[in-house]
C-alpha positions, 0 to 999 in steps of 0.5 A: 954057337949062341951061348943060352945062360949058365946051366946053374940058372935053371933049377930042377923044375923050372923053365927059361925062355931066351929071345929069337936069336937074330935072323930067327922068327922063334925063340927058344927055351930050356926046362930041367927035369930030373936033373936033366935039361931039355931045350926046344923050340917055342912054339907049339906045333898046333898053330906055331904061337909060342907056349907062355902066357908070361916069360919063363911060364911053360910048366904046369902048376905042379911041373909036370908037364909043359903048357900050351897058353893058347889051347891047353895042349899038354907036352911030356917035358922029357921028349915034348910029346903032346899027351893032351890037346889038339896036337896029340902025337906031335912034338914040339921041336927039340933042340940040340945043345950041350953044356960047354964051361957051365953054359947052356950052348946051341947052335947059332941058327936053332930056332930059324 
């Protein structure tokens, strides 16, 4: 199991990108919304380029949606559907995690 950070570090509306656990090619980040947290892989399934232009920026201005730096694809952060963009109907890889003691836990290999 990879430990991410404690849940309380990501704040309703916010994102948090983590590094490429080792042996992984992609690193992998968690967002809140409505109380809830959703973890998914980082890369859009347009080109597979990781979402941020800068750490921890996935969200639209307004948090609404998550962004894609590269072409602008917008994706719900509830499910990572593509509502906008070359990718529309595709979703970005979710993450299976739980919150174990207060931290955010997925499995070691999430991300390869």
């Amino acid at each position: 199991m990879r430990v991410l950070c404690r849940a309380e570090e990501i704040g309703e509306g916010e994102a948090r990108g983590f590094p490429a656990a080792p042996g992984s090619f992609t690193g992998l980040f968690a967002v809140r919304r409505n109380g809830a947290l959703h973890v998914y892989v980082n890369a859009c399934p347009h080109v597979g380029l990781p979402l941020e232009p800068l750490p921890h920026r996935f969200l639209d201005a307004k948090k609404q949606v998550i962004i894609c730096s590269a072409h602008g694809a917008r994706f719900r952060i509830e499910d990572g559907v593509c509502i906008t963009g070359p990718c529309v109907g595709e979703a970005l890889e979710a993450v299976p995690h739980e919150i174990n003691d207060g931290q955010i836990v997925v499995a070691a290999e999430a991300g390869v």
